[in-house]
C-alpha positions in Angstrom: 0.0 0.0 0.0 0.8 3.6 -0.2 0.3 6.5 2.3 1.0 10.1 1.4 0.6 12.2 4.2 1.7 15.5 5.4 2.1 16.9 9.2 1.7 19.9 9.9 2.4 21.2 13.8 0.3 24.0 15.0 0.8 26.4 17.6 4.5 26.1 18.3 5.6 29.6 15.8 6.2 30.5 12.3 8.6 28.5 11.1 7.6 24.6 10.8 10.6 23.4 8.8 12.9 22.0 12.0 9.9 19.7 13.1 8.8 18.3 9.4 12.3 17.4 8.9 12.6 15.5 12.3 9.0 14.1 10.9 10.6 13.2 7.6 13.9 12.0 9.3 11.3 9.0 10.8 10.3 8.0 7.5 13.4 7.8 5.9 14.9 6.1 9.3 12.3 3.4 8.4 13.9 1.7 5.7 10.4 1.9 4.0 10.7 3.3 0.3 9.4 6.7 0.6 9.8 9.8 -0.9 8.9 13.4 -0.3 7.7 16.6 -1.9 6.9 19.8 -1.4 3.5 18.6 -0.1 3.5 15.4 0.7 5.8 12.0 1.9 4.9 9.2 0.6 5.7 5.4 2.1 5.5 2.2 0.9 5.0 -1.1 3.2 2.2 -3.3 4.4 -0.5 -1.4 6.3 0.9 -1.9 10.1 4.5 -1.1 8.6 3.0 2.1 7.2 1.1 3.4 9.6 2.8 2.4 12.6 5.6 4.6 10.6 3.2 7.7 10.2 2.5 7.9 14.2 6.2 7.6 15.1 6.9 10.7 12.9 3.6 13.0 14.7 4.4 11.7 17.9 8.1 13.2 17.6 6.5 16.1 15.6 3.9 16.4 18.8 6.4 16.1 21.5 7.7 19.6 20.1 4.0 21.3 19.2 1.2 21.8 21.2 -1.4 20.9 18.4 -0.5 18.5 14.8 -2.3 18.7 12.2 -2.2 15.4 10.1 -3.7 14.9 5.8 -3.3 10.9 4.9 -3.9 9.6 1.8 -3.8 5.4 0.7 -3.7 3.6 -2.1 -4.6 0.3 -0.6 -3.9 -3.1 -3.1 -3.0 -6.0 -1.6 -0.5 -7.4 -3.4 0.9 -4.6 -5.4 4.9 -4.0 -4.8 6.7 -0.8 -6.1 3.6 1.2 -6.8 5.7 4.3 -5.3 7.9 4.3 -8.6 5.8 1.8 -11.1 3.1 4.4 -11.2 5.2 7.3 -11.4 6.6 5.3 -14.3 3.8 4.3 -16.2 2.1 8.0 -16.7 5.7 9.2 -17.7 5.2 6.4 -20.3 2.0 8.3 -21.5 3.6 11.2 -21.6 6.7 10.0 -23.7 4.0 8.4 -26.2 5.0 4.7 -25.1 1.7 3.5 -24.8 -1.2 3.0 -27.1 -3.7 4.6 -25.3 -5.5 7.8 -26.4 -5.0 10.8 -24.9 -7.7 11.8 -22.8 -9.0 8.0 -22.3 -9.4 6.2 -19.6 -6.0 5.3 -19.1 -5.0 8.9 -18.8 -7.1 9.6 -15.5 -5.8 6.0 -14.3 -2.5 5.3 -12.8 
């Protein structure tokens, strides 16, 4: 499965960078594949793997913050292994013209 998810902690001043970083530093302590954006980290595992991941990194986010805000998104399919760069993958197939679907199909809205 995948889980994207963001933390934000609330309450504790402007700048949130130093406690997303330790929140991020969790993840990537993990040895889950992950990877991170500007709005999201993703992780790859089995669902207890995952999540038990995601509440390490807001409990060390909220041992720092007095409030943690927390948007989770999953892409749960049993089964499925290296979806975090396969689907990446297959869309930048689409977009390179390597597959035969039509633009605009079904295909396109599917990853």
């Amino acid at each position: 499965m995948l889980i994207a998810f963001s933390i934000t902690p609330l309450g504790g001043g402007d700048s949130v960078g130093d406690l997303v970083a330790e929140a991020v530093r969790v993840v990537r302590e993990s040895g889950l594949p992950n990877r991170t954006d500007a709005m999201f980290t993703t992780v790859e595992g089995e669902w207890d793997e995952v999540m038990a991941v995601v509440k390490r990194a807001v409990d060390v986010v909220a041992a720092q913050a007095p409030r943690v805000s927390v948007v989770l998104k999953a892409d749960v399919r049993p089964g499925v292994t290296d979806a975090l760069t396969a689907k990446v993958a297959r869309v930048e197939d689409r977009l390179a013209g390597r597959d035969g679907d039509a633009p605009g199909g079904r295909a396109a809205t599917r990853q």
